[in-house]
C-alpha positions as CSV (number, residue, x, y, z in Angstrom):
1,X,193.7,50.9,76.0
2,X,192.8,50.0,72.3
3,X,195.6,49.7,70.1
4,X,195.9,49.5,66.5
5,X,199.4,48.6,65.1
6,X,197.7,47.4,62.0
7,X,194.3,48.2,61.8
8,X,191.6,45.2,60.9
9,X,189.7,44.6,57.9
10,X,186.4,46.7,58.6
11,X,184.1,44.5,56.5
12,X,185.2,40.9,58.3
13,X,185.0,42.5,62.0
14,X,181.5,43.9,61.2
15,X,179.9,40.7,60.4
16,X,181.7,38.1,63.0
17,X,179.7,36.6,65.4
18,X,181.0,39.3,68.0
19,X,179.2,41.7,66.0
20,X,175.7,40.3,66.2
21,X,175.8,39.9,69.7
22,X,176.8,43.3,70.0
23,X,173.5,44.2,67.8
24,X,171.7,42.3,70.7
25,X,173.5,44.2,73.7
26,X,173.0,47.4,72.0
27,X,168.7,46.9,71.3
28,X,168.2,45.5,74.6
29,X,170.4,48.7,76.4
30,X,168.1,51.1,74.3
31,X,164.6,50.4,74.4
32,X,164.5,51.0,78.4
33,X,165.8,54.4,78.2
34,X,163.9,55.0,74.8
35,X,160.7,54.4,76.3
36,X,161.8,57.1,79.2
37,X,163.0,59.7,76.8
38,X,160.4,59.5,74.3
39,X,157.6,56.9,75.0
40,X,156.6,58.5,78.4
41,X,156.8,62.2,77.3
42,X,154.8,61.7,74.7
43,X,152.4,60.1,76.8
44,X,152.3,62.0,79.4
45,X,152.1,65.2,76.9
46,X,149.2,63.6,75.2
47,X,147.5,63.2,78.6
48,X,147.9,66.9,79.2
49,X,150.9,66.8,81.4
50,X,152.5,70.5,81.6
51,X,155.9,70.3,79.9
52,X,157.4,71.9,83.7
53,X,156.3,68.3,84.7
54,X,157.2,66.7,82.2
55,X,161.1,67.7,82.2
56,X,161.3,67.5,85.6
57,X,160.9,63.6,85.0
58,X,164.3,63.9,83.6
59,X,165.5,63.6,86.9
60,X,163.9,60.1,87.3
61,X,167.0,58.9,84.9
62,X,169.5,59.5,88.1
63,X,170.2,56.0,88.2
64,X,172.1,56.7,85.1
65,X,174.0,58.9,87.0
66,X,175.1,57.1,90.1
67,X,175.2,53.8,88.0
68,X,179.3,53.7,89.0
69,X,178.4,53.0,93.2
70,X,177.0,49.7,92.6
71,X,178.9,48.3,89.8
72,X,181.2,47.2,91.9
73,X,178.9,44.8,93.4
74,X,178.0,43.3,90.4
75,X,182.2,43.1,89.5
76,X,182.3,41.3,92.9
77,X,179.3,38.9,93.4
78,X,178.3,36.3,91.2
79,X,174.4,35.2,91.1
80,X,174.0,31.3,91.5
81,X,173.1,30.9,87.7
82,X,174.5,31.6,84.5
83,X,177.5,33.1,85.7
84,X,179.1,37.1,86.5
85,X,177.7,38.6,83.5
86,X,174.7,36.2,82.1
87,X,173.1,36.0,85.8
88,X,173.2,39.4,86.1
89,X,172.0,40.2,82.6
90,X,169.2,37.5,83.5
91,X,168.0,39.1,86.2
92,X,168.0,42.6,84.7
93,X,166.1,41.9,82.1
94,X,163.1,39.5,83.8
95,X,162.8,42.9,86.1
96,X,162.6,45.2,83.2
97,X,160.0,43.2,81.3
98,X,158.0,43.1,84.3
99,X,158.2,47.2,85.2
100,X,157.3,48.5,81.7
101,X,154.7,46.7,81.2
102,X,153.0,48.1,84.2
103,X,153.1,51.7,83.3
104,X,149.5,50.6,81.6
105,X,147.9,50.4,84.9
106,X,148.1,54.2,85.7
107,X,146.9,57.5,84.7
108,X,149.0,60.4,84.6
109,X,146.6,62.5,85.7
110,X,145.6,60.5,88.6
111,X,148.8,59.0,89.5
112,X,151.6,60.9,88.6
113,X,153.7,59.9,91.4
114,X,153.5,56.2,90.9
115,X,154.2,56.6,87.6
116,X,157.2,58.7,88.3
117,X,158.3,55.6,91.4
118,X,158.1,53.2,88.5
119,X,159.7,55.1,86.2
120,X,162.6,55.4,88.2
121,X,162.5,51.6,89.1
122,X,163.2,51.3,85.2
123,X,166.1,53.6,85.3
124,X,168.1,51.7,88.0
125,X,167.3,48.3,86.4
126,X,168.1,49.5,83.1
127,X,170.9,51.2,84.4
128,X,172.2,48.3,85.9
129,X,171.7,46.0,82.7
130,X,173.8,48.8,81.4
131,X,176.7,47.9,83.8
132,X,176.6,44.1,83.0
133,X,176.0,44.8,79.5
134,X,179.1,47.2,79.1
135,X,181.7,44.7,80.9
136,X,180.5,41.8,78.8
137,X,181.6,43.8,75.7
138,X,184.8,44.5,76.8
139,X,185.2,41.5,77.6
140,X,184.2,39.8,74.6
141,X,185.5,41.7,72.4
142,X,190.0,41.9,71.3
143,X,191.6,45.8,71.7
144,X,191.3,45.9,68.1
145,X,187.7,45.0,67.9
146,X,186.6,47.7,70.3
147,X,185.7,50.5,67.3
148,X,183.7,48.4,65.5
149,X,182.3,46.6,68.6
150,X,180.9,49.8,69.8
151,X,179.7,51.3,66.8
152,X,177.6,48.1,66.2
153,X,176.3,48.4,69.7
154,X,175.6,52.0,69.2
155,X,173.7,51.7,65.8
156,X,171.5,48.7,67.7
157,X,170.7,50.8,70.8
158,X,169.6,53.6,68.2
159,X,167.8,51.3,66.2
160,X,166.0,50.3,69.5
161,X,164.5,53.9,69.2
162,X,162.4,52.5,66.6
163,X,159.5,51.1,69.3
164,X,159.1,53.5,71.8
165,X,159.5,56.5,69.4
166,X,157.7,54.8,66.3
167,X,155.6,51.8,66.7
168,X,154.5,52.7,69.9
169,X,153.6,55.9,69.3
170,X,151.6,55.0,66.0
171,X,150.1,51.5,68.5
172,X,149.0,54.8,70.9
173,X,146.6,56.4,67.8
174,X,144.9,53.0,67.9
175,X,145.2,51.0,71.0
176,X,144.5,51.7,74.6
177,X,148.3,52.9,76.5
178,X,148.1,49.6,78.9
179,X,148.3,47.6,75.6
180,X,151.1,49.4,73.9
181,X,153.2,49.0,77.2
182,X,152.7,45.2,77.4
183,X,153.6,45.4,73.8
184,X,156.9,48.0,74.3
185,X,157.8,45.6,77.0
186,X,158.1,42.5,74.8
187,X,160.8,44.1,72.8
188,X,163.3,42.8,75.7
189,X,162.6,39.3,74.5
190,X,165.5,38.9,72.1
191,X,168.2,40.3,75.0
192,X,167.0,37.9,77.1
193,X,167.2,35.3,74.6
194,X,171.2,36.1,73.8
195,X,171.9,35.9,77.5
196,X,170.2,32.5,77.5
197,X,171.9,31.5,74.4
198,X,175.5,33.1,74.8
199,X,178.6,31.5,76.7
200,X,180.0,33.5,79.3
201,X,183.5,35.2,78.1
202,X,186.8,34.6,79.5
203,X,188.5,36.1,82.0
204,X,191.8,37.4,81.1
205,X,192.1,39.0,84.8
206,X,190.7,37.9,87.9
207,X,187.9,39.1,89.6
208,X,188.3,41.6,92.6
209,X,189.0,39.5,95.4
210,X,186.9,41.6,98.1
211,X,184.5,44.1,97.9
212,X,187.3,46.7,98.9
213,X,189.3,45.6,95.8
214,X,185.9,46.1,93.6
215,X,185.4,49.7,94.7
216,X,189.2,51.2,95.4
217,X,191.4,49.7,92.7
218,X,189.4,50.6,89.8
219,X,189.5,54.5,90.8
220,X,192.7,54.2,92.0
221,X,194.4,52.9,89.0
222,X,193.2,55.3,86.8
223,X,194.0,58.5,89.3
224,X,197.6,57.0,88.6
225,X,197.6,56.5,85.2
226,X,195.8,60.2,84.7
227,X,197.1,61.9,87.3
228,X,194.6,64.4,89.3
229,X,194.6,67.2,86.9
230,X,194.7,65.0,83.5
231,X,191.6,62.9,85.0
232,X,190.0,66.3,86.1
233,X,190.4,67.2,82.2
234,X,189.4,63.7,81.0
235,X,186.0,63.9,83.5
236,X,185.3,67.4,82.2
237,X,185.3,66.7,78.9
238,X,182.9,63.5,79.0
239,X,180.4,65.6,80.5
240,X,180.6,68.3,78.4
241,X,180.8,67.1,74.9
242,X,177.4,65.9,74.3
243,X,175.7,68.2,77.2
244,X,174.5,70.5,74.7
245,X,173.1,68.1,72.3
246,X,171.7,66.1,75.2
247,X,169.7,69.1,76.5
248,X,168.2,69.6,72.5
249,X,166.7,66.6,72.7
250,X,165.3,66.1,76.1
251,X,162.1,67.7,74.7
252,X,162.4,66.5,71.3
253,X,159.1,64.6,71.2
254,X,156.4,67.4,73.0
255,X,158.3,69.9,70.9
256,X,157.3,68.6,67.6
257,X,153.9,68.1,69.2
258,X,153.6,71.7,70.0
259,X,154.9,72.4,66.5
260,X,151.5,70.8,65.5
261,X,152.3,67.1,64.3
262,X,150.2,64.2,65.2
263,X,151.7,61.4,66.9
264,X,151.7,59.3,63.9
265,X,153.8,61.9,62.2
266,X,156.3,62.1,64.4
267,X,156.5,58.1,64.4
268,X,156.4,57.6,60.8
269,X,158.5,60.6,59.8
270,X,160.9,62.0,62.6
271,X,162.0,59.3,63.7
272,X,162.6,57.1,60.7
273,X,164.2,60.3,59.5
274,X,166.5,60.2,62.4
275,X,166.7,57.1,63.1
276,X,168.5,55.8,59.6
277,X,171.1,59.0,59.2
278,X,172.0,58.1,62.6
279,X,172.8,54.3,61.8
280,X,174.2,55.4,58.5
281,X,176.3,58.1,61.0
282,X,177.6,55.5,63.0
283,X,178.6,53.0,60.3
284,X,180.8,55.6,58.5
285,X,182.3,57.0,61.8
286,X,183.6,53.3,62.8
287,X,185.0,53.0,59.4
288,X,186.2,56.5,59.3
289,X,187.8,56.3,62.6
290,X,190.3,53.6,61.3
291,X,191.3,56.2,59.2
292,X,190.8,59.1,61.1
293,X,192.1,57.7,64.6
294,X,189.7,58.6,67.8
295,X,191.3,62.5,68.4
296,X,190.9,63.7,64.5
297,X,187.3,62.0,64.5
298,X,186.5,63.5,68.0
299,X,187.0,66.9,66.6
300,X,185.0,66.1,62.8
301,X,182.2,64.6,64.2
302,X,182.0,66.7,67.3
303,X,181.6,69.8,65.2
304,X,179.0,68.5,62.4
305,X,176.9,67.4,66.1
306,X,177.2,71.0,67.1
307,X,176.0,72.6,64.0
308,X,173.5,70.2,63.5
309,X,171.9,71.8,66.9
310,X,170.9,74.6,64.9
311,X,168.5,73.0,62.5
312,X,166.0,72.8,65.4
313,X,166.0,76.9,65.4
314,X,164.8,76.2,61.8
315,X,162.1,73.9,62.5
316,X,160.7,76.1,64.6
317,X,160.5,78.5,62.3
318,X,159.3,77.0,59.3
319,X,156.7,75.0,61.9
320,X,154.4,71.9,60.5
321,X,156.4,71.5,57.5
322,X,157.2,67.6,56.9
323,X,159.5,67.7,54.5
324,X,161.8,70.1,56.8
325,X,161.1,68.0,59.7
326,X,162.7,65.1,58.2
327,X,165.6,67.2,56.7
328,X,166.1,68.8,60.1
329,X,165.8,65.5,62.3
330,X,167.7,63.8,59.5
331,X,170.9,66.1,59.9
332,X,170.5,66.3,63.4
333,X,170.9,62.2,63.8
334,X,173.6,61.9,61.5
335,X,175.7,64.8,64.0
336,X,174.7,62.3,66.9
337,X,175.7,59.2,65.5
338,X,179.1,60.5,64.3
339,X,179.8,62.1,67.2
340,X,178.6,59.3,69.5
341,X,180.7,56.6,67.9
342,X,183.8,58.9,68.6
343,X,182.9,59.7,72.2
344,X,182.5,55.9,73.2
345,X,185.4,54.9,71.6
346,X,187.4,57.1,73.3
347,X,185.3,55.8,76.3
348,X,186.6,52.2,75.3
349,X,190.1,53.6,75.2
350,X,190.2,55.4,78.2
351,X,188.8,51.8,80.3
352,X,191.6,50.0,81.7
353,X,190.4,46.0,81.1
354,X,191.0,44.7,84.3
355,X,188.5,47.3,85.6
356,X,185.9,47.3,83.2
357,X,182.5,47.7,84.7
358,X,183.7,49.8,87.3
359,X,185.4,52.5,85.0
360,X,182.6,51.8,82.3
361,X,179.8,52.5,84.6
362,X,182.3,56.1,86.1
363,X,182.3,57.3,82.9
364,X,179.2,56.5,81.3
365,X,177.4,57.8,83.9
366,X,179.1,61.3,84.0
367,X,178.3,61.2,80.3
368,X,174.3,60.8,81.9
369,X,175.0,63.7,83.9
370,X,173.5,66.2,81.3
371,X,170.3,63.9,80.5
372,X,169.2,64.0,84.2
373,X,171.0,66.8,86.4
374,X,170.6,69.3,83.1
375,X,167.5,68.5,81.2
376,X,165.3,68.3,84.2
377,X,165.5,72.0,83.9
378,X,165.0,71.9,79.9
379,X,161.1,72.7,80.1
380,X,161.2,75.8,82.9
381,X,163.6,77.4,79.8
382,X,161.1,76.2,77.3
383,X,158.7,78.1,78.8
384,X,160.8,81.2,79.7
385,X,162.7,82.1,76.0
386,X,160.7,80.0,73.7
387,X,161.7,76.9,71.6
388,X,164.2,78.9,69.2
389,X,166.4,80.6,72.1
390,X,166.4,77.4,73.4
391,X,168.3,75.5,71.2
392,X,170.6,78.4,70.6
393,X,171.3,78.0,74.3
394,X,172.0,74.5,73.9
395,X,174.5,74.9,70.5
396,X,176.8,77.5,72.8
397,X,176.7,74.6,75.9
398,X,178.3,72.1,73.5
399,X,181.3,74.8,72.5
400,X,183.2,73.8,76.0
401,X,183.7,70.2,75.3
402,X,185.2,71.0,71.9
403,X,187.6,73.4,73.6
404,X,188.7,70.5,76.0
405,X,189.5,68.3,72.9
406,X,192.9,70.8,72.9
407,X,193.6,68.7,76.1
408,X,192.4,65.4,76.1
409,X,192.6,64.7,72.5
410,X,194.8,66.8,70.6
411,X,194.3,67.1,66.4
412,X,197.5,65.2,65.1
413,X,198.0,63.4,68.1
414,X,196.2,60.1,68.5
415,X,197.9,57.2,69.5
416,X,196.3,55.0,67.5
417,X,197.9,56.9,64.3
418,X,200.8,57.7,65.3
419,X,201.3,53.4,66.1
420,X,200.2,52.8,62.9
């Protein structure tokens, strides 16, 4: 678990070398499942895919989901280069390079299917990098150093948002869609580059000594230290506290094209307008969550992310109106970036560190649940109620997983405050 006897200075943490690599970990984790959930909908949108189609592809993010079978393999096995971690991350990222630039040699309307194969090939690759990626932090980083570590890493893996949902959107006006892949696909230079450059981190525990050890003793240990129910709780309330912001979103990109903006819009104003609140978001809630402790800032942040829900009913109301769409998309971000930074710092909490990749990758990839399992089913309501009832729906779906706060992180009640 995190601890915080005496909390660190907030401005020396952020800018330590730990830091920056965490920038790099966070940008290269992003940009993969950017370009699924906003460079290929929009695509696929603009080539008159039916939005039916186009959620279903949600489902292509599985690997996300399942991401927790095979991370014990990569706890276990070491590649021949590099190390645990850096091999791994090596061969992760070579593979991604390689699959999203190929998305330029198809045509949605001519080969749907492939694109859909290739698409999930990104997801498991991407998922996996998300595995390696994950342990390396922990790893890296002291108990203390966990807030900030993840915040950082957060605020990069939004900031990765910037090239599917921005520059490649605006390349897209101008440029032939095989080119703006080979150029999306570059963007994973500077990850590799920090696994190249970076030393692997020290173990403080051994390895698992056998592929039994790898899969059981991670699960096993935290089953004791929960117990059944509490870990039923814990489980619950990781997949329900962003599922209702998750499902807002899934559609975020064709539903402001169907609003009526142009792609270039939507890249120079939504997403800059969500982009920053949400970095801005994430600063604050590392710093406020020294102050705050994890529990208090579960229940802040989680409730400004579930009212900020709402501002989509508005949007769709107004319609075509700029200015609202970067207010709306502005206060939306800033909901998800506060509320992220709590939820994976509680993640970070909950991992026990001689376990880390394997209880990273369980929990993460429950938290995935919603954005595959969930939002595959997000355009089939679109086109039932209508974009308004929609997002209504999706505000009363995050209401569970603040109720489950009452359990699994009390108001008043945070370790980390009461050590203090």
């Amino acid at each position: 678990m995190t601890s915080s006897a005496s909390a660190p200075d907030w401005r020396h943490t952020l800018f330590s070398r730990r830091m920056l690599i965490c920038v790099f970990t966070g940008f290269a984790s992003g940009l993969p499942l950017y370009v699924l959930i906003n460079l290929i909908p929009a695509w696929l949108r603009s080539e008159h895919i039916d939005l039916k189609a186009i959620g279903l592809f949600a489902l292509i993010q599985l690997p996300y989901t399942w991401k927790f079978i095979w991370s014990p393999l990569m706890d276990r096995f070491v590649p021949p280069f590099l190390g645990r971690r850096r091999g791994w991350m090596l061969l992760t990222q070579i593979t991604l390079i390689g699959l999203l630039a190929c998305f330029g040699l198809y045509a949605p309307q001519q080969d749907i299917a492939s694109i859909a194969a290739l698409a999930v090939g990104v997801a498991f690759f991407s998922a996996s990098q998300d595995i390696v990626l994950d342990a390396y932090r922990r790893e890296l980083l002291s108990d203390a150093e966990l807030g900030f570590g993840n915040t950082v890493h957060i605020n990069a893996y939004r900031l990765a948002s910037l090239i599917p949902g921005s520059l490649s959107l605006i390349l897209a006006d101008q440029l032939p869609w095989a080119t703006v892949f080979g150029i999306t696909a570059l963007f994973m230079l500077p990850g590799l580059l920090l696994t190249l450059t970076v030393a692997e981190p020290r173990l403080t525990v051994a390895p698992p000594k056998s592929l039994r050890d790898a899969v059981v003793l991670p699960f096993r240990e935290f089953m004791t230290r929960q117990g059944w129910r509490g870990a039923a709780t814990v489980l619950g309330f990781i997949f329900f506290y962003k599922l209702g912001d998750s499902m807002a979103t899934a559609l975020a990109t064709p539903f402001y094209l169907d609003t009526g903006f142009t792609k270039t819009e939507i890249g120079l104003i939504a997403k800059h307008a969500g982009l920053w609140p949400a970095v801005i978001g994430g600063l604050l809630g590392g710093a406020w969550m020294v102050k705050l402790g994890i529990n208090r800032a579960l229940w802040v942040f989680g409730g400004v992310q579930l009212v900020s829900i709402l501002g989509f009913v508005v949007l769709d109301q107004v319609g075509a109106n700029k200015a609202v769409l970067a207010g709306v998309i502005g206060f939306e971000a800033l909901g998800v970036g506060l509320g992220t930074a709590a939820f994976i710092a509680f993640i970070a909490r909950t991992t026990h560190p001689a376990y880390t990749a394997t209880q990273f990758a369980l929990f993460t990839s429950l938290a995935a649940v919603p954005r595959t399992v969930a939002n595959a089913a997000t355009g089939y309501v679109v086109e039932a109620i209508g974009w308004s009832p929609f997002f209504l729906v999706c505000a009363v779906l995050g209401i569970p997983g603040m109720l489950l706060l009452l359990k699994v992180a009390p108001w008043g009640d945070d370790p980390e405050i009461s050590r203090a």
